[in-house]
N, CA and C of each residue as an Amber inpcrd file, in Angstrom:
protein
   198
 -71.2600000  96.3700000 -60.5170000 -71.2650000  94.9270000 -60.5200000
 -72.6370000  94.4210000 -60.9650000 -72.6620000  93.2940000 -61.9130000
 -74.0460000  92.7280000 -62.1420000 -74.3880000  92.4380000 -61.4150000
 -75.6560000  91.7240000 -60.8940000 -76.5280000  90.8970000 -60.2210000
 -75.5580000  89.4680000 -60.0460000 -75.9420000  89.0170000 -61.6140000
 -75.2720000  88.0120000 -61.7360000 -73.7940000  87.5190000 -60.5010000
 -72.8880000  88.4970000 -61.0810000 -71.3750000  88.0170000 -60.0910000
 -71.6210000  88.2610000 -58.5150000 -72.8330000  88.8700000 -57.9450000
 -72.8900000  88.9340000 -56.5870000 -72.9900000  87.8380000 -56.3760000
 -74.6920000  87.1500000 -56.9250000 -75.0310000  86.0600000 -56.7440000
 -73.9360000  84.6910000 -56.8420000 -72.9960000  85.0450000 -57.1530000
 -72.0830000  84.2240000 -57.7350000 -71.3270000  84.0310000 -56.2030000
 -70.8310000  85.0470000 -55.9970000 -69.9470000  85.6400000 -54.5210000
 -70.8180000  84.8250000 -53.4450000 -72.3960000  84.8440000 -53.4400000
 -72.4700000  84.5110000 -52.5330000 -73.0200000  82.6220000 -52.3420000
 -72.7120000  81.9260000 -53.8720000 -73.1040000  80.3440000 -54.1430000
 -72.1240000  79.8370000 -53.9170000 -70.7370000  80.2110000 -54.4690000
 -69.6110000  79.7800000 -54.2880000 -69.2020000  79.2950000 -52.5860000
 -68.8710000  79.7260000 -52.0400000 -68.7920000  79.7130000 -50.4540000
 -69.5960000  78.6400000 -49.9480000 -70.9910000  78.7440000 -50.4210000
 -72.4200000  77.8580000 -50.1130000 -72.1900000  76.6610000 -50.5330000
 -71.9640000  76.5400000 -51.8650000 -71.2980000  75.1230000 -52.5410000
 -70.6620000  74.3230000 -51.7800000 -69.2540000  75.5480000 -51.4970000
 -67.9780000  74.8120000 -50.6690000 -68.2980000  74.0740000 -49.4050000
 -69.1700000  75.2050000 -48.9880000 -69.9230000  74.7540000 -47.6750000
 -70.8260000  73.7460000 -47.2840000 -71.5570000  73.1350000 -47.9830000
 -72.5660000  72.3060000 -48.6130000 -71.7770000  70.8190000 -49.0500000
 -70.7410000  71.0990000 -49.6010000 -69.8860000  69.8660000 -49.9770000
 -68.7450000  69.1330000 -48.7490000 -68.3780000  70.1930000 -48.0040000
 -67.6800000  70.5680000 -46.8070000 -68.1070000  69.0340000 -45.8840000
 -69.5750000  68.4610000 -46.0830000 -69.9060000  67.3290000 -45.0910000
 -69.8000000  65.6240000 -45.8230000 -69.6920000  65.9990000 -47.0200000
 -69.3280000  64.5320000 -47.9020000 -67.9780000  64.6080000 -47.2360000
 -67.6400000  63.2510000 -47.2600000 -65.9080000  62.8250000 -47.4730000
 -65.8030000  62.2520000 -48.4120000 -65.2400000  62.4190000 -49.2560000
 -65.1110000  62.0040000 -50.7920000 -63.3840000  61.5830000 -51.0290000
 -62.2470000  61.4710000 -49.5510000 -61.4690000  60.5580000 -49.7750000
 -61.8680000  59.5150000 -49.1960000 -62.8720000  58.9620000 -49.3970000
 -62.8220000  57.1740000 -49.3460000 -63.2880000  56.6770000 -51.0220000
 -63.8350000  57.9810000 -51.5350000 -63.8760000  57.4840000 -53.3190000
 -62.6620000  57.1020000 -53.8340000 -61.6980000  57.5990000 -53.3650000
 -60.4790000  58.0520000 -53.7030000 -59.2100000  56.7630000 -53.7800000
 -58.4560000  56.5300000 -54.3370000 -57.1140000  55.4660000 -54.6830000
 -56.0900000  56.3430000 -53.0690000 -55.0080000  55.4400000 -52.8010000
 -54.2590000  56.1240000 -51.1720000 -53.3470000  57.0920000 -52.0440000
 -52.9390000  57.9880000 -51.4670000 -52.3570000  59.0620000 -51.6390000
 -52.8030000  59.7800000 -53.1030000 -53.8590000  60.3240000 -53.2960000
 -54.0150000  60.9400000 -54.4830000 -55.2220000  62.0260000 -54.1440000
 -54.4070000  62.5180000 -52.9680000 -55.4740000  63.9800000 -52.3040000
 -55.4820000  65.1910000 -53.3400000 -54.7480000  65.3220000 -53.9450000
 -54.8080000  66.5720000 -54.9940000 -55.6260000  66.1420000 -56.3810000
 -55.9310000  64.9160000 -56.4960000 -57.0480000  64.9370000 -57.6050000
 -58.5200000  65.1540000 -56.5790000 -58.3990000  64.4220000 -55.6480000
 -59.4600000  64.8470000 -54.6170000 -59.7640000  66.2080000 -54.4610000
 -58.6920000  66.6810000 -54.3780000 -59.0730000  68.4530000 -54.0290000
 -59.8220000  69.3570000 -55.5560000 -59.1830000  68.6550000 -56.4150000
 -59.6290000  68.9240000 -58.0780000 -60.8390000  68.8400000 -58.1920000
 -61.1580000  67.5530000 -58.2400000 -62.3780000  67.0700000 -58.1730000
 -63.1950000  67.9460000 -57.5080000 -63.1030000  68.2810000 -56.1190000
 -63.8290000  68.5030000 -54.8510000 -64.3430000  70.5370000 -55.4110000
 -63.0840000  70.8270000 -55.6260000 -63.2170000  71.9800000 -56.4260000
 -64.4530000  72.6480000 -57.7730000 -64.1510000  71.2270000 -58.4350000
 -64.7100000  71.4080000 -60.1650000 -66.4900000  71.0190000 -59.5150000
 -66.3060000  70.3100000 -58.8390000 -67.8490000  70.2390000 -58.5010000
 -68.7210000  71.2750000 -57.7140000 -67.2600000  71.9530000 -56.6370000
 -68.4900000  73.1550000 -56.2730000 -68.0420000  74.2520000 -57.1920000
 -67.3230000  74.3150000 -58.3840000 -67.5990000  75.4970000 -59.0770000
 -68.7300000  75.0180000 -60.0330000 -69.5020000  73.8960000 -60.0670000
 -70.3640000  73.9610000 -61.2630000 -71.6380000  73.7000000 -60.5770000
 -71.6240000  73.2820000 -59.5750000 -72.5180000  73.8780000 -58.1040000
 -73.1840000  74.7800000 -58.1160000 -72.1780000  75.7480000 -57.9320000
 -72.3930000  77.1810000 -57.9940000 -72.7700000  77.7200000 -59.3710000
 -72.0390000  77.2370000 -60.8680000 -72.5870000  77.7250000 -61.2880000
 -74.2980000  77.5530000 -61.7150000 -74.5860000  76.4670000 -61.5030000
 -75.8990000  75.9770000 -61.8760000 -77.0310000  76.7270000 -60.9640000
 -76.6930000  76.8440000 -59.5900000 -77.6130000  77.0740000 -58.7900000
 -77.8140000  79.0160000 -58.9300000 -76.4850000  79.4160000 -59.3280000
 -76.4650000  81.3800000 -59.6280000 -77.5400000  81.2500000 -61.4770000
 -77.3060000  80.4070000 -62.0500000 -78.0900000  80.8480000 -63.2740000
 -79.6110000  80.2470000 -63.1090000 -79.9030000  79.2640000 -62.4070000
 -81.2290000  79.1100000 -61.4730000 -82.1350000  80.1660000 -61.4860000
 -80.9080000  80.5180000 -59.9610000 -81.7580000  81.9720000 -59.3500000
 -81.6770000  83.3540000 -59.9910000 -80.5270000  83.6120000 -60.9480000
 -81.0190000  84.3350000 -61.8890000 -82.1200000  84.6100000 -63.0240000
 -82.4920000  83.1730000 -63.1960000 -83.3140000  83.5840000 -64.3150000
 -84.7390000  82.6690000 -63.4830000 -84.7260000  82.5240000 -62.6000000
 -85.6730000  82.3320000 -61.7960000 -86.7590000  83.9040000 -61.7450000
 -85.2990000  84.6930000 -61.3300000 -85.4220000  86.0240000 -60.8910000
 -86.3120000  87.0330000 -61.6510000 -85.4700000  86.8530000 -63.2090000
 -85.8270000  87.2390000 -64.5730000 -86.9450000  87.1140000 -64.8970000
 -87.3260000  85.9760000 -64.9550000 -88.5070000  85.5270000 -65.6000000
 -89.6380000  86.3530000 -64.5780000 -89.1210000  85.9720000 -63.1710000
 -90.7850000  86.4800000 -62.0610000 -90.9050000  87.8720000 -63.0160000
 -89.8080000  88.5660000 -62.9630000 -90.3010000  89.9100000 -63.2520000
 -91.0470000  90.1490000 -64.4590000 -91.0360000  89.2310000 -65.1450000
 -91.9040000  89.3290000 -66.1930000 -93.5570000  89.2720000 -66.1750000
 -93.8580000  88.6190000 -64.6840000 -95.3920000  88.1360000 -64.9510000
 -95.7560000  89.6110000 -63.7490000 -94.7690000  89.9530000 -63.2910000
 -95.6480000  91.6890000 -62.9310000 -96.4160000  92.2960000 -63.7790000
């Protein structure tokens, strides 16, 4: 397994978790919980992805100034 998809394994969850305290059905029109859940979704997958290529090349780079 790369680095990469661990780090991934372990943002994802964090995201969810992290987003878990907004309520984001009062953004929302009445009965339209499944665009809510869409929504709620697409944001912690890009969450996650932003914060795994971060700390990847956060990572990357340190090792360079050894």
């Amino acid at each position: 397994m790369t680095p990469k998809i661990i780090i991934y394994f372990v943002t994802v969850p964090l995201a969810i978790w992290a987003l878990d305290s907004i309520n984001i059905n009062g953004i929302f029109k009445v009965n339209r919980v499944y665009q809510a859940r869409v929504l709620y979704l697409l944001v912690s997958f890009s969450l996650a992805y932003l914060f795994t290529n971060f700390l990847y090349d956060f990572f990357l780079n340190g090792q360079m100034f050894k």
